[in-house]
N, C-alpha and C positions, 0 to 999 in steps of 0.2 A: 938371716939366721932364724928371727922371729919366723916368716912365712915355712922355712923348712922343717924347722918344728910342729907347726901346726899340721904340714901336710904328713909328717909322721905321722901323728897322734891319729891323722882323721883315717890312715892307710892303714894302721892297726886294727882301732874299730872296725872299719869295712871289714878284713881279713875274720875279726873274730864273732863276727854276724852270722860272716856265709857258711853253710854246713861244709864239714870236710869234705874234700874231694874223694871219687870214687874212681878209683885207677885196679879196677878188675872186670874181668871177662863176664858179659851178661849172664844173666843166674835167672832163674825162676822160683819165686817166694810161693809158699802156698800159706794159705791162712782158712780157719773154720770158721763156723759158728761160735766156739770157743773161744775165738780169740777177737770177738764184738767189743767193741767199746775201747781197744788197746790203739796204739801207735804203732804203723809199720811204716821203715825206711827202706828205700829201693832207691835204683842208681838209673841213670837214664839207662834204657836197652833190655833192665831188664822185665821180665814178666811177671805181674804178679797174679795169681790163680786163687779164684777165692772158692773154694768150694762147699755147696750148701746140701744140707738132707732135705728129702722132701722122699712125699708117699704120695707116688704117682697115685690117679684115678679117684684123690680127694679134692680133685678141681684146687688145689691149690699150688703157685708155682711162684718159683721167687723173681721177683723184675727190679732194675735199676733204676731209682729211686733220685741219685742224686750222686755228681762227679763233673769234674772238669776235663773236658776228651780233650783242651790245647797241650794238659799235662799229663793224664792218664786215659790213653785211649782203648776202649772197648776191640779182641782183638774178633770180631765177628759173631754169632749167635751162643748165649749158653748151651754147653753141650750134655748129655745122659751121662752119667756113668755108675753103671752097675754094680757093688759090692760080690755079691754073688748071682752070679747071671743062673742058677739052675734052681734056685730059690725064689719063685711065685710072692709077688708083695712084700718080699723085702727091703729096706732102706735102698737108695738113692741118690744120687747125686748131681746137684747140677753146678757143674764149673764154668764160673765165668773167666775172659779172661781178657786182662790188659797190660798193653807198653805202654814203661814210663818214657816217652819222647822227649821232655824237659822239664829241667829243675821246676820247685815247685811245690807247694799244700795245697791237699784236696782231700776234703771229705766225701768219703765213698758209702753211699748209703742203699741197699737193698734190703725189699721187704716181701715178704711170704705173703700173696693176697689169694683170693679169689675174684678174678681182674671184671666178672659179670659183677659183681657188687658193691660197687661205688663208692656207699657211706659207710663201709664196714672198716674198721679199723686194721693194720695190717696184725694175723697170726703172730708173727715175728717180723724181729726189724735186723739187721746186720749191719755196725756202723764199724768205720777204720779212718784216722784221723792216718793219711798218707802225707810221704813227706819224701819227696823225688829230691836227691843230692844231687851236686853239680859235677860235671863232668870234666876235667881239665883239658882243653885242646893241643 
């Protein structure tokens, strides 16, 4: 009686640790510059798209900095994307982009450098305290 009690008590706790389960169709989160420094939740499968501004042709471009690829894997090179393609040095955009594979926290950290200059501190920094929910089998 005593042992079945305790294995309650201990089955409870586990249940009320692990983040709720994520029983929906993968999704695609995007997040800014804006939303630096905030919490985002994702579910295994889905994608999350971080997209940054930048002005081309000031040698400056944003690079990952810091993440865990067993939890949040990068999904191949950041890509362009144009605001307004007929407007000459206009804002820009460089979208990175990763699956969440498995549950999991990962701080996701990218920074705005000019990657010839070493000791120079990054422009800007882009940070996201990620947090990959568990997936029910």
């Amino acid at each position: 009686m005593i042992a079945s009690s305790f294995f309650l008590g201990l089955s409870l706790v586990a249940a009320l640790s692990v983040p709720p389960a994520c029983d929906r169709a993968p999704q695609e989160i995007t997040v800014e510059l804006a939303d630096s420094g905030h919490d985002v939740r994702v579910c295994p499968g889905d994608t999350l798209r971080v997209r940054l501004s930048v002005q081309m042709g000031t040698g400056y471009v944003w690079q990952l900095r810091k993440n865990d690829a067993k939890v949040l894997r990068q999904l191949g090179d950041a890509e362009l994307e144009s605001q307004d393609k007929t407007m000459p040095g206009g804002t820009e955009y460089l979208v990175f982009r990763f699956r969440a594979v498995r549950h999991g926290d990962v701080t996701l950290e990218l920074v705005l450098v000019r990657p010839w200059l070493k000791d120079q501190p990054p422009a800007k920094v882009f940070t996201a305290k990620v947090a990959v929910g568990r997936k029910d089998p």
